[in-house]
Gaussian input, Z-matrix of N, CA and C with variables (Angstrom, degrees):
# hf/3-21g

backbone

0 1
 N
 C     1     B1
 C     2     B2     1     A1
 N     3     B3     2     A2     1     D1
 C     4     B4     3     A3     2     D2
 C     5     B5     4     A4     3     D3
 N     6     B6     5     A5     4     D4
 C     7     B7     6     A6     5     D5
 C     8     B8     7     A7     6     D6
 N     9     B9     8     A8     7     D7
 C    10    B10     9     A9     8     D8
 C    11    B11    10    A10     9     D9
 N    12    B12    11    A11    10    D10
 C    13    B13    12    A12    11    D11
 C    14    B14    13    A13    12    D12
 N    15    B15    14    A14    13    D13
 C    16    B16    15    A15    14    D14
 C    17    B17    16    A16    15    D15
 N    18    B18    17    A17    16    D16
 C    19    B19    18    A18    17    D17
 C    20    B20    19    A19    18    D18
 N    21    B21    20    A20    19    D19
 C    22    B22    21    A21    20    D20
 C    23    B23    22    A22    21    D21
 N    24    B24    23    A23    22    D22
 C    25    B25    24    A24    23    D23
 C    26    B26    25    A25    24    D24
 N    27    B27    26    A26    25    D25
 C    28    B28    27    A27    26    D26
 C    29    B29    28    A28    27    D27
 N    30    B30    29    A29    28    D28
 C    31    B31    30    A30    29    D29
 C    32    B32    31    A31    30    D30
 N    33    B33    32    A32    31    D31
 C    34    B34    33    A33    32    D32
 C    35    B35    34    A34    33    D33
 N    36    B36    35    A35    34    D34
 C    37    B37    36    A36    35    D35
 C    38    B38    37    A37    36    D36
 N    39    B39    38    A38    37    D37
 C    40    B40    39    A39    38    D38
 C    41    B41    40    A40    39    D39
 N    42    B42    41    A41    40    D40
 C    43    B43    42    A42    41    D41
 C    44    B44    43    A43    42    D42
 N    45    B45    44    A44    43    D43
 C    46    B46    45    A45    44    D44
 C    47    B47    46    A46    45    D45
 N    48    B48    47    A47    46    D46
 C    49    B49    48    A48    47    D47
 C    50    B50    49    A49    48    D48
 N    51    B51    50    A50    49    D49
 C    52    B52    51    A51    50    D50
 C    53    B53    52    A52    51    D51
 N    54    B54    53    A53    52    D52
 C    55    B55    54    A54    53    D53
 C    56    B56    55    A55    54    D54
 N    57    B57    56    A56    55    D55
 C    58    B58    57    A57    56    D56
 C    59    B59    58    A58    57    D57
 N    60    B60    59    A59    58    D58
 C    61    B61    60    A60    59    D59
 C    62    B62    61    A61    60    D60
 N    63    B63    62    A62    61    D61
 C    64    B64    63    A63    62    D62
 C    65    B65    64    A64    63    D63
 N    66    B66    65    A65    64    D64
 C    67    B67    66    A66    65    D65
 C    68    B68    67    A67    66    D66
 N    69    B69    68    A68    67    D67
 C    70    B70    69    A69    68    D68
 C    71    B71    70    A70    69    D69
 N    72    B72    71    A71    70    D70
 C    73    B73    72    A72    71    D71
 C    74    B74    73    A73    72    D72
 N    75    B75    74    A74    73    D73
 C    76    B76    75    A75    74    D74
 C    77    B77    76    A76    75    D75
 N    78    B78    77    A77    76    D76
 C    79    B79    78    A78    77    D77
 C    80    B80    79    A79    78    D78
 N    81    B81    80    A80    79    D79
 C    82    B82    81    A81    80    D80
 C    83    B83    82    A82    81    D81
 N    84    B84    83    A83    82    D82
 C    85    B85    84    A84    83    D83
 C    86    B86    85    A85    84    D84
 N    87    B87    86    A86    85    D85
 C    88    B88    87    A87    86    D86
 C    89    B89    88    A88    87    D87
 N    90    B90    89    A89    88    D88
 C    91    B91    90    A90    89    D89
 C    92    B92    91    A91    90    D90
 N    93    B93    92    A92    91    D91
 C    94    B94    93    A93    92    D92
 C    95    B95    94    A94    93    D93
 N    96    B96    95    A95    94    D94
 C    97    B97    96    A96    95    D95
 C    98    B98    97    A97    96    D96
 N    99    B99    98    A98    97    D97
 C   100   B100    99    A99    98    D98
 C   101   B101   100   A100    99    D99
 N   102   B102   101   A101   100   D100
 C   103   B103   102   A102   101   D101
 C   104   B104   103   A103   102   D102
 N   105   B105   104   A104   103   D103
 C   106   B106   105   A105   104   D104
 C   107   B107   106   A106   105   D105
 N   108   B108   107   A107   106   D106
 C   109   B109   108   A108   107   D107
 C   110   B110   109   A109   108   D108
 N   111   B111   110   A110   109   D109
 C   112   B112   111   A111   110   D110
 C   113   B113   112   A112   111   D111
 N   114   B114   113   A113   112   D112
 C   115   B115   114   A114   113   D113
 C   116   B116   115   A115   114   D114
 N   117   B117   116   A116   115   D115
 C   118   B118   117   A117   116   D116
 C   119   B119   118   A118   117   D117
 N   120   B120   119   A119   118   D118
 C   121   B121   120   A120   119   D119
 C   122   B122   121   A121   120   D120
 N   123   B123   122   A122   121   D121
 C   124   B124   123   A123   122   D122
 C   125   B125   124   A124   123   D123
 N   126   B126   125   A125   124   D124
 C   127   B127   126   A126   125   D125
 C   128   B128   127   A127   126   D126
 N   129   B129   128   A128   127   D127
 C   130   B130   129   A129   128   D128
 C   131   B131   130   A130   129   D129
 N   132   B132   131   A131   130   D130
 C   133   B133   132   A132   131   D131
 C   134   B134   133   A133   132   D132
 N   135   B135   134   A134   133   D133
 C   136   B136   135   A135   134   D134
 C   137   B137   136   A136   135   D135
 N   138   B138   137   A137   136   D136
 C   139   B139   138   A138   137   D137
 C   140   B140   139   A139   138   D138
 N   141   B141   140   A140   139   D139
 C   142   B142   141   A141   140   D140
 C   143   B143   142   A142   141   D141
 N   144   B144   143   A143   142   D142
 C   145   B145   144   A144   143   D143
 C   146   B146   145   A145   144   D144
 N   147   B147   146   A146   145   D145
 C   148   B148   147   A147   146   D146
 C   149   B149   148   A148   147   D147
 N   150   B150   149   A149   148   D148
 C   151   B151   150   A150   149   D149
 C   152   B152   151   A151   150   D150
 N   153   B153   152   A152   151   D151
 C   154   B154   153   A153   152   D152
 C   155   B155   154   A154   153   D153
 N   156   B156   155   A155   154   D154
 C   157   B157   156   A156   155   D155
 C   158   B158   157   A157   156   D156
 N   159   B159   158   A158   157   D157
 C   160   B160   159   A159   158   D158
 C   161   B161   160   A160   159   D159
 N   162   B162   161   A161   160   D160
 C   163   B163   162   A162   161   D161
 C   164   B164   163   A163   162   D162
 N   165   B165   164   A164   163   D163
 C   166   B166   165   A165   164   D164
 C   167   B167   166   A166   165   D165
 N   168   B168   167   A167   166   D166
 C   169   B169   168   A168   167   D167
 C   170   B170   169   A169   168   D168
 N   171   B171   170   A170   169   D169
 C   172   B172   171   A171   170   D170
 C   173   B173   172   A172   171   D171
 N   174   B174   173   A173   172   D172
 C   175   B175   174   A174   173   D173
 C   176   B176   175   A175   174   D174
 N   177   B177   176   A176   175   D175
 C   178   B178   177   A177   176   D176
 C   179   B179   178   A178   177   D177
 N   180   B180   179   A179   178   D178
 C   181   B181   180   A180   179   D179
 C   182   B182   181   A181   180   D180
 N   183   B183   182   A182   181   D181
 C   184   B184   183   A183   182   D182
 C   185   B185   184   A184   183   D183
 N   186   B186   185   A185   184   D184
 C   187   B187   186   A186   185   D185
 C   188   B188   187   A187   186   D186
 N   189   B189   188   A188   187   D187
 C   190   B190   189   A189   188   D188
 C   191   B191   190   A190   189   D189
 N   192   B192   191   A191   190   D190
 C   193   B193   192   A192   191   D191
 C   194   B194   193   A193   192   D192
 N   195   B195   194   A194   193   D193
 C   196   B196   195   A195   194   D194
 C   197   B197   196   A196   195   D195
 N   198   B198   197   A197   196   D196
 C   199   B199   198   A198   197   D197
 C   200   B200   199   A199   198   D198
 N   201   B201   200   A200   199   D199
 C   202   B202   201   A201   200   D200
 C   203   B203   202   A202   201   D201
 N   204   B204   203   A203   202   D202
 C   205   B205   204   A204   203   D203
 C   206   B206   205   A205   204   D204
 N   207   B207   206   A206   205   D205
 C   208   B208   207   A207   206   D206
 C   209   B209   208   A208   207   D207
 N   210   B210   209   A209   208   D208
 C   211   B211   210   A210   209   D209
 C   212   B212   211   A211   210   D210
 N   213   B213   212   A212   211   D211
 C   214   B214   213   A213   212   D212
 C   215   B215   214   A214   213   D213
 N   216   B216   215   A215   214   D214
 C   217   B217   216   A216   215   D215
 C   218   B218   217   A217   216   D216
 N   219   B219   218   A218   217   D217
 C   220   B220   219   A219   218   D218
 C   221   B221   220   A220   219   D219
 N   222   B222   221   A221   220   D220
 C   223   B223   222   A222   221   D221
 C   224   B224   223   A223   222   D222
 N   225   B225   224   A224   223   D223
 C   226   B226   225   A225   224   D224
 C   227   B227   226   A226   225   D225
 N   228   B228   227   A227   226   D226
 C   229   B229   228   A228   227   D227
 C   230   B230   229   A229   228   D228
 N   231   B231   230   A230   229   D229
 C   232   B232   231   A231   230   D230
 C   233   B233   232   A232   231   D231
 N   234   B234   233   A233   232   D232
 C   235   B235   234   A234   233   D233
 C   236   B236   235   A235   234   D234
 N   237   B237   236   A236   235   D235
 C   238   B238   237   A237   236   D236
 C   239   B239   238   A238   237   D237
 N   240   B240   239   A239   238   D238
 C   241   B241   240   A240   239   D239
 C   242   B242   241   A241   240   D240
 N   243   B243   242   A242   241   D241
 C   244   B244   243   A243   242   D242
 C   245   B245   244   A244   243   D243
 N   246   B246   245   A245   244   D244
 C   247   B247   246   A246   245   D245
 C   248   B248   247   A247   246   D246
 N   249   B249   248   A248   247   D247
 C   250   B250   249   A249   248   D248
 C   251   B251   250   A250   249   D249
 N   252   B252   251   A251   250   D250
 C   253   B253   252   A252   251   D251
 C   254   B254   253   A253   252   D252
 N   255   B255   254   A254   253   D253
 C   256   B256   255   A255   254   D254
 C   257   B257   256   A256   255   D255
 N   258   B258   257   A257   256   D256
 C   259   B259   258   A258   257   D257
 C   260   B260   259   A259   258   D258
 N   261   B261   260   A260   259   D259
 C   262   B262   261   A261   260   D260
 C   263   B263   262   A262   261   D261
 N   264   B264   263   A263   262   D262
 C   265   B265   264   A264   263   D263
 C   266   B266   265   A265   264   D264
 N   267   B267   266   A266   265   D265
 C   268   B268   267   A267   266   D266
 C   269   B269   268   A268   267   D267
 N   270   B270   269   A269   268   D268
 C   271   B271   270   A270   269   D269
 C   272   B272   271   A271   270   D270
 N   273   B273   272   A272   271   D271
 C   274   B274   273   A273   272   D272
 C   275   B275   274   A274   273   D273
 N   276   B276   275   A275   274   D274
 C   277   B277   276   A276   275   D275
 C   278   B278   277   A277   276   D276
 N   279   B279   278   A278   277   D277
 C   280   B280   279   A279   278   D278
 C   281   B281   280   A280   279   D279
 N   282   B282   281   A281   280   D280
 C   283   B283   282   A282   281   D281
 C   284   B284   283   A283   282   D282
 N   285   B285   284   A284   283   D283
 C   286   B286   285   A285   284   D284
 C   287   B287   286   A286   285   D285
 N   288   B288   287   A287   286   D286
 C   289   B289   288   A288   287   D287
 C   290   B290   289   A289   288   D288
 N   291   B291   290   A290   289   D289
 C   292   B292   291   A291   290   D290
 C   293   B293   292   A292   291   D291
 N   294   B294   293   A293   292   D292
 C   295   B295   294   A294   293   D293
 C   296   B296   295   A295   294   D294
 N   297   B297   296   A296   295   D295
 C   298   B298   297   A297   296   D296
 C   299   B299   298   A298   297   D297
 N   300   B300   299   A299   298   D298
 C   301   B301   300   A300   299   D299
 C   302   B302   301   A301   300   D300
 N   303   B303   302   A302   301   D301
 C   304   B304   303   A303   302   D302
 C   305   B305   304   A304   303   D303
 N   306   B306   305   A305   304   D304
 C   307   B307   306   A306   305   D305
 C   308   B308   307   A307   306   D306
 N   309   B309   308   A308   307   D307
 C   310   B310   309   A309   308   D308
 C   311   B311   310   A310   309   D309
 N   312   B312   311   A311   310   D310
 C   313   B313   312   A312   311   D311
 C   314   B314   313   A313   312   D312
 N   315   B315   314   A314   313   D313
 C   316   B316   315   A315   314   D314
 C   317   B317   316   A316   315   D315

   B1=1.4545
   B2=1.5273
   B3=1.3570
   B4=1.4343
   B5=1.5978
   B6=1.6279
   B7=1.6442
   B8=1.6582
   B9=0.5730
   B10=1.7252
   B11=1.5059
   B12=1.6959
   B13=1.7555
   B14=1.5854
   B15=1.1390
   B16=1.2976
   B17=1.6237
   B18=1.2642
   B19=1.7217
   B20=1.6154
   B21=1.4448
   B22=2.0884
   B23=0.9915
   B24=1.2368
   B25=1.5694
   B26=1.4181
   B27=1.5342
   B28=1.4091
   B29=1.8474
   B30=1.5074
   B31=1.7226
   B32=1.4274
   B33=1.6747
   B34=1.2804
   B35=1.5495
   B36=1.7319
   B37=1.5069
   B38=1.0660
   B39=1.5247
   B40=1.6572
   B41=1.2537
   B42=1.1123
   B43=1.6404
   B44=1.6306
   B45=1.4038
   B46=1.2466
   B47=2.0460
   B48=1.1200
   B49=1.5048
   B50=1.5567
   B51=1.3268
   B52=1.4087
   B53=1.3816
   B54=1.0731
   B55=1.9446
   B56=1.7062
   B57=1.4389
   B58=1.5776
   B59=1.8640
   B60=1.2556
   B61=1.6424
   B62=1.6231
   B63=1.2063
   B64=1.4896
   B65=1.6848
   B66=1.7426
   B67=1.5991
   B68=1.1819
   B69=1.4251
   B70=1.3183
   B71=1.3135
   B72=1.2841
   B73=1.3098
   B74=1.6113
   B75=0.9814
   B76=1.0857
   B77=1.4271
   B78=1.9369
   B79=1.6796
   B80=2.1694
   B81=0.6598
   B82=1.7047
   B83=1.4875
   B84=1.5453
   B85=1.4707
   B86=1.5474
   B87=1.1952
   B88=1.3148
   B89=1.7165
   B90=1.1359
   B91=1.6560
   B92=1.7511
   B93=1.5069
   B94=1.4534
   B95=1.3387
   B96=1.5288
   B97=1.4774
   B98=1.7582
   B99=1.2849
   B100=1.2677
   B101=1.1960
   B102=1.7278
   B103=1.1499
   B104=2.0327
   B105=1.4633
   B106=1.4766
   B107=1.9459
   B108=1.3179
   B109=1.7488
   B110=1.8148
   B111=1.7164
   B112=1.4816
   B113=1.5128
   B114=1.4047
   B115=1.3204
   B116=1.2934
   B117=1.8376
   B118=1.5861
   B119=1.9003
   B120=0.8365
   B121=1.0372
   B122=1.7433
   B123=1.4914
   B124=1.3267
   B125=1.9387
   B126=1.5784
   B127=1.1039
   B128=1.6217
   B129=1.3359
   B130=1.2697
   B131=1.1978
   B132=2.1334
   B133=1.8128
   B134=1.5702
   B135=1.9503
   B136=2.1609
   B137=1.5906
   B138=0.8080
   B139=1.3836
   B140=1.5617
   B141=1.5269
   B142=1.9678
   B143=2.0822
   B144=1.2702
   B145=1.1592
   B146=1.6882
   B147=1.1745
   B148=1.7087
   B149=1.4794
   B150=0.9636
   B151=1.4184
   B152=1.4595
   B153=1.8437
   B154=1.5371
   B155=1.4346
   B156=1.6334
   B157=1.8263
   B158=1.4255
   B159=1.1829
   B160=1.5167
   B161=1.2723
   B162=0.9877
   B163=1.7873
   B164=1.6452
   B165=1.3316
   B166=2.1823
   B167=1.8535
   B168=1.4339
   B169=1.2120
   B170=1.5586
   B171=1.4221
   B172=1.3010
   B173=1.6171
   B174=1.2065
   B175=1.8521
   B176=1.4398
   B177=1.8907
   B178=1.8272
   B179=1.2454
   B180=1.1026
   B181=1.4769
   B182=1.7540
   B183=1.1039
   B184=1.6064
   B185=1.9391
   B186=1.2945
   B187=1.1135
   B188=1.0428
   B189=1.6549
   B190=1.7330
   B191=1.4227
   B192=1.8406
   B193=1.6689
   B194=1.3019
   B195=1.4382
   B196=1.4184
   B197=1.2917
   B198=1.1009
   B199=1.6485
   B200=1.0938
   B201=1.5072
   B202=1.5478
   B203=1.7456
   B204=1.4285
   B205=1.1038
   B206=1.4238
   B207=1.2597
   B208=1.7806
   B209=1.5004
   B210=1.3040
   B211=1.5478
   B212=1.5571
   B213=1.6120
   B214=1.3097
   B215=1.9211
   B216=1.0782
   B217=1.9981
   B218=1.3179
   B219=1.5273
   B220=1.1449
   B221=1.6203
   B222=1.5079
   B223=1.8735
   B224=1.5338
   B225=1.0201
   B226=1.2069
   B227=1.8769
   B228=0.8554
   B229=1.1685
   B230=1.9560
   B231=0.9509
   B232=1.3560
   B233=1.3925
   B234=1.5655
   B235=1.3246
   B236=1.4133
   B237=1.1406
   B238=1.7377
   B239=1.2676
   B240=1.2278
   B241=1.4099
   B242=1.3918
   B243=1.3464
   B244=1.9953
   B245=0.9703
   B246=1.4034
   B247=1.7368
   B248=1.5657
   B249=1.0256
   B250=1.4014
   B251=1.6153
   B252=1.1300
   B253=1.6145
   B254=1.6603
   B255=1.5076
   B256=1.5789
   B257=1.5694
   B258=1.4905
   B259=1.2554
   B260=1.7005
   B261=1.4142
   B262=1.2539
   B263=1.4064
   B264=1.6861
   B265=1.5243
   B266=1.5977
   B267=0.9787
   B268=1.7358
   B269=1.3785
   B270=1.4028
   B271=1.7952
   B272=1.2817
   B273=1.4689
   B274=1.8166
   B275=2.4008
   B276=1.2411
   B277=1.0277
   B278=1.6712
   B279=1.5080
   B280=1.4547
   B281=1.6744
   B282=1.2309
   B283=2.2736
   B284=1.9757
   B285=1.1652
   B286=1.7808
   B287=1.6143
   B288=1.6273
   B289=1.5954
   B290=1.0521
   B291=1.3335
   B292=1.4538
   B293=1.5013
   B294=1.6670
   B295=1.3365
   B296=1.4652
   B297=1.2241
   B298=1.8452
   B299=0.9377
   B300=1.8903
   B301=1.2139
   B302=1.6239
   B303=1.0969
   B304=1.6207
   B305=1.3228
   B306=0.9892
   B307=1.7475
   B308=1.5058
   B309=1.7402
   B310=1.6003
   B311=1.7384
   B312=1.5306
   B313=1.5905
   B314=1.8151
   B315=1.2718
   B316=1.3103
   B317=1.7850
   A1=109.15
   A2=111.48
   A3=101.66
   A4=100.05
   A5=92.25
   A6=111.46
   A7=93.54
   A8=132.14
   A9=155.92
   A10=105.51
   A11=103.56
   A12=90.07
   A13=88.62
   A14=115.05
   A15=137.90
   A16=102.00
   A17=118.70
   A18=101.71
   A19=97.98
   A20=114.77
   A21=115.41
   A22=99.67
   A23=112.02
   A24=118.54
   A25=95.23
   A26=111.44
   A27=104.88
   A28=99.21
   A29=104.77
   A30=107.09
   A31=104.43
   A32=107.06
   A33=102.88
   A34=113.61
   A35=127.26
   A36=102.47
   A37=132.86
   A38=95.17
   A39=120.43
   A40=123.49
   A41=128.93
   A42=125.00
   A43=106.52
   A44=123.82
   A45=133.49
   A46=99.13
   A47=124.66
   A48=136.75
   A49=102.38
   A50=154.68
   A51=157.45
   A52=100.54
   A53=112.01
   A54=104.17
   A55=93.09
   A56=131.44
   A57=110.42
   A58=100.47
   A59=103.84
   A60=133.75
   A61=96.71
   A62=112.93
   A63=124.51
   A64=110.50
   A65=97.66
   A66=86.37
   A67=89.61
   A68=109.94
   A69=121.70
   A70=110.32
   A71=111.73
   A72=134.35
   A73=111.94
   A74=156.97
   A75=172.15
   A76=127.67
   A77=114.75
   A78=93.32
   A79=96.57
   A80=107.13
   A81=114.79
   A82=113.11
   A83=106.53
   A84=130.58
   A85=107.48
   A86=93.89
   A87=128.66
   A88=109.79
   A89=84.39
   A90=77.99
   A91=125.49
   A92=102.53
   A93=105.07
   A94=124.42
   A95=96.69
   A96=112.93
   A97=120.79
   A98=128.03
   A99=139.83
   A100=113.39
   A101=137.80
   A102=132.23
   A103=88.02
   A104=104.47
   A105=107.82
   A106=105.70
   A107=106.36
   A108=120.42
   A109=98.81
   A110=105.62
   A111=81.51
   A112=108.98
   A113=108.31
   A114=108.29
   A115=113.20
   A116=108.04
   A117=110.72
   A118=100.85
   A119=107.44
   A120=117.95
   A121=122.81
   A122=148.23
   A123=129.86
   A124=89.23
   A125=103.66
   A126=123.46
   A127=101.49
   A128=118.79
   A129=117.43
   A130=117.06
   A131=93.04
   A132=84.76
   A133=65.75
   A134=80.26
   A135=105.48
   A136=102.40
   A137=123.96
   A138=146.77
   A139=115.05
   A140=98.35
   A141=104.90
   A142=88.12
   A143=141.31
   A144=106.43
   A145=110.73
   A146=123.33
   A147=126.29
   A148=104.64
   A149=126.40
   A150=149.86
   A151=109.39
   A152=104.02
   A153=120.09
   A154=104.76
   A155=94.70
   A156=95.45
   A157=114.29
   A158=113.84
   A159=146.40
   A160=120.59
   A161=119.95
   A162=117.38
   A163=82.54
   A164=94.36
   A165=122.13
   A166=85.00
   A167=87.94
   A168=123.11
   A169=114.72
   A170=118.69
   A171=133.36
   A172=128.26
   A173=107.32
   A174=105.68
   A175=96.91
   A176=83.96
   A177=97.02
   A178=93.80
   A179=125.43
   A180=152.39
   A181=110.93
   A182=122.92
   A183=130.34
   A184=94.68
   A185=120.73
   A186=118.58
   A187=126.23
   A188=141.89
   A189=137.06
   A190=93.67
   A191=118.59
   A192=100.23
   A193=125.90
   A194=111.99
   A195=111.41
   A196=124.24
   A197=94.33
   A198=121.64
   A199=113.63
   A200=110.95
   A201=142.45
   A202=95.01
   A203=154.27
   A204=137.30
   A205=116.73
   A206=110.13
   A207=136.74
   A208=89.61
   A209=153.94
   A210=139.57
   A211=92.26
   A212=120.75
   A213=122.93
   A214=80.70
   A215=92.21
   A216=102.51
   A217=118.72
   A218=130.64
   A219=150.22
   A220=105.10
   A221=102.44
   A222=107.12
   A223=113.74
   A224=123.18
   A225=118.92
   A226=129.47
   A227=116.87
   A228=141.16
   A229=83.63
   A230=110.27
   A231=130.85
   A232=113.90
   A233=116.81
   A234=128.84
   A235=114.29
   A236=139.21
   A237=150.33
   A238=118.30
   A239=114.55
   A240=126.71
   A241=90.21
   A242=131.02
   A243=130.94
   A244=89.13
   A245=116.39
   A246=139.54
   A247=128.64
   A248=116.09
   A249=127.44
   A250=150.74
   A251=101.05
   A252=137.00
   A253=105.37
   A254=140.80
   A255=144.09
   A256=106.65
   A257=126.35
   A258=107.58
   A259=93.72
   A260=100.99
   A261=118.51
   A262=169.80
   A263=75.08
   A264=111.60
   A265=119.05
   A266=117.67
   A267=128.52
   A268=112.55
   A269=98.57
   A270=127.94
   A271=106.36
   A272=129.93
   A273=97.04
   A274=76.54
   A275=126.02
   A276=143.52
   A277=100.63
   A278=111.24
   A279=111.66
   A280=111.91
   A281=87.41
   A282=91.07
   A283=106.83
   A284=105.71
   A285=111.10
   A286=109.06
   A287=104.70
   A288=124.25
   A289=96.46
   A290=133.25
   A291=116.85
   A292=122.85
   A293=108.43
   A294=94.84
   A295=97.73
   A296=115.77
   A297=117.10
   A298=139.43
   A299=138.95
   A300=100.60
   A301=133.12
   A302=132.94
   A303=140.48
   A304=120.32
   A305=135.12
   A306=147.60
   A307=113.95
   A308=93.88
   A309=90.65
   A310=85.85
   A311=83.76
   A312=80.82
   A313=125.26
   A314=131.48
   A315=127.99
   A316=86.95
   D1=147.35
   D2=-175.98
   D3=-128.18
   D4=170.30
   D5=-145.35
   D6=-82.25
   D7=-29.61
   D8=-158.52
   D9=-116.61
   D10=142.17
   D11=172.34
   D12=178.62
   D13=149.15
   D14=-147.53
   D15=-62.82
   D16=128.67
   D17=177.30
   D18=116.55
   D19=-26.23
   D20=-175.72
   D21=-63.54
   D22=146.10
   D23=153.79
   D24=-89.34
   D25=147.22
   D26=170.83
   D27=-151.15
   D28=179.20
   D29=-168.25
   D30=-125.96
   D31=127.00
   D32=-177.29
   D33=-53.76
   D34=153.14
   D35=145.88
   D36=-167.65
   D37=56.07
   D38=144.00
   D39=-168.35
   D40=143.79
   D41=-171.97
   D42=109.17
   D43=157.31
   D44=-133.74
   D45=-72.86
   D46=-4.59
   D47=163.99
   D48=-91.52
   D49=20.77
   D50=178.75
   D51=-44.59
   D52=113.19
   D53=154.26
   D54=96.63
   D55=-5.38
   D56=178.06
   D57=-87.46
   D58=166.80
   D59=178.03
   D60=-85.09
   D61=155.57
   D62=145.27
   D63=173.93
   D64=-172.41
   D65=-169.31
   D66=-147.20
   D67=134.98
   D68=-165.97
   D69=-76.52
   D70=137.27
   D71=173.58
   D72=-97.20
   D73=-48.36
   D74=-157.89
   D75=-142.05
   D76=130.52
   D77=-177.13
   D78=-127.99
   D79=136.85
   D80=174.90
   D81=-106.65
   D82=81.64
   D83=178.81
   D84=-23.00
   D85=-74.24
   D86=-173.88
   D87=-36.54
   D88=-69.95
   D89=178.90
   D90=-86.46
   D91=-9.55
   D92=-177.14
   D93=81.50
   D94=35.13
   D95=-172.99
   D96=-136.82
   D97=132.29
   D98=-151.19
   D99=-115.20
   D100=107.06
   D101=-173.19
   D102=-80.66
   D103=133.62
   D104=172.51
   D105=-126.75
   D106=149.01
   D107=-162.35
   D108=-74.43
   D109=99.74
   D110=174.05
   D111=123.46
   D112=-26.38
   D113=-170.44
   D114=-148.13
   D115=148.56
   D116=-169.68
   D117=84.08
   D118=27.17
   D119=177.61
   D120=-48.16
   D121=115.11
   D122=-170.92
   D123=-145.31
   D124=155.85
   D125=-167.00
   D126=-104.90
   D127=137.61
   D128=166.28
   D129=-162.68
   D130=152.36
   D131=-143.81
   D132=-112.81
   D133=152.70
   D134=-174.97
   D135=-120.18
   D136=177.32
   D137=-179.86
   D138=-111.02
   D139=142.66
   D140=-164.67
   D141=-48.92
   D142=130.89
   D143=127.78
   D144=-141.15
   D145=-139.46
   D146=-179.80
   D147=-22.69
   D148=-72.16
   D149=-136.01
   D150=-82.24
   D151=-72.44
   D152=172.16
   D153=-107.24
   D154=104.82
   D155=-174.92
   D156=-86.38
   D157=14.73
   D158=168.31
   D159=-88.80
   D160=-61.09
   D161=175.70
   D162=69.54
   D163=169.25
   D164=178.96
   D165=129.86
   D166=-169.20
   D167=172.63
   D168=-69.62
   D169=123.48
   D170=153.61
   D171=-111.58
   D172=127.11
   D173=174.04
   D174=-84.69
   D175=161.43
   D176=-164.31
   D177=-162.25
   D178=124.93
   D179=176.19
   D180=-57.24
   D181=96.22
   D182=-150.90
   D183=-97.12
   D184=145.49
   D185=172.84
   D186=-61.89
   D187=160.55
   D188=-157.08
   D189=-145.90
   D190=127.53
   D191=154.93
   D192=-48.04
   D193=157.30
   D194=157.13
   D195=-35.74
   D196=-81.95
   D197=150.99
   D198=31.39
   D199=-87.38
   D200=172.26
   D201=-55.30
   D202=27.74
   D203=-174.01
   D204=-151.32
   D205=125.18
   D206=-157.63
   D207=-92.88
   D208=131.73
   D209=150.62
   D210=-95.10
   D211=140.84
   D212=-140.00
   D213=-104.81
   D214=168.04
   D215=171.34
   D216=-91.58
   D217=99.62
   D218=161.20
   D219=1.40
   D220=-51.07
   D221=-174.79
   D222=-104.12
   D223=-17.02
   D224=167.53
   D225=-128.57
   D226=-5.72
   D227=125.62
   D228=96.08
   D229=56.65
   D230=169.33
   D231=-120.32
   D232=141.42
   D233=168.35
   D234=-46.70
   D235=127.14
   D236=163.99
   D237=-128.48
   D238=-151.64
   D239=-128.11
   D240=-157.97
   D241=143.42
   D242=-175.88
   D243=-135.95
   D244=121.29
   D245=126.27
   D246=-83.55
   D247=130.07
   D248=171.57
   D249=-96.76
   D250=94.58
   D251=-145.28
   D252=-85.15
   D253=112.28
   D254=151.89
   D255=-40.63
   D256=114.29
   D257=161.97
   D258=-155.49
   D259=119.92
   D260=-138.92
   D261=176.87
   D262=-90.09
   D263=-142.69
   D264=101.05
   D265=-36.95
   D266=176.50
   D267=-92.95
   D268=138.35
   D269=169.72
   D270=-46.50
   D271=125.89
   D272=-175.07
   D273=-135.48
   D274=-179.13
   D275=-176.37
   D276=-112.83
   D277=119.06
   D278=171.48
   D279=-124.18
   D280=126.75
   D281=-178.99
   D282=-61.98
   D283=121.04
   D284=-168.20
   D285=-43.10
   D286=-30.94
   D287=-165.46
   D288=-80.27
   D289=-81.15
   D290=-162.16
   D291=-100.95
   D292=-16.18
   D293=168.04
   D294=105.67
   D295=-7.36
   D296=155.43
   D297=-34.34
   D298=99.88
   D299=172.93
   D300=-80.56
   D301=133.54
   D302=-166.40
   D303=-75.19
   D304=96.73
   D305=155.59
   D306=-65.64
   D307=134.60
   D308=-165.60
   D309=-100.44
   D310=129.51
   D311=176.86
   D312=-97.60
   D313=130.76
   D314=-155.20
   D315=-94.71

């Protein structure tokens, strides 16, 4: 089960986005990296073709380690820490601080 999952809000916390909110949109197993809404932000310039018959500059939401990522507490809305608790029968996600269980919200 993983700690992270599409739908978290979570808090950057470290690197030149420190301290912003967002909610992940995207997760890249593989590499251990989290596209999040809002942040990591990078500019890139495209060419007229099919699509943008315009071409210029477009922003684009660049992938983030985990690493770098706080999943915030359901009740207090502070950065924590996830442990994973049977209650059940099922794996469920609990915030270390208060003891929340966490719903990934889509």
């Amino acid at each position: 089960m993983q700690r992270l999952k599409v739908g978290d809000v979570v808090q950057i916390i470290s690197g030149d986005d420190k301290g912003k909110q967002g909610t992940i949109t995207k997760l890249i197993l593989d590499e251990d990296r989290a596209v999040v809404e809002g942040i990591n932000l990078r500019t890139k310039h495209q060419k007229p073709n099919a699509r943008n018959q315009q071409g210029g500059k477009i922003t684009i939401e660049a992938p983030i380690h985990v690493s770098k990522l706080a999943l915030l507490d359901p009740e207090s809305k502070k950065p924590t820490r996830v442990r994973f608790v049977e209650k059940d029968g099922k794996k469920v996600r609990v915030a270390t601080k208060s003891g929340a269980v966490i719903e990934a919200s889509k």
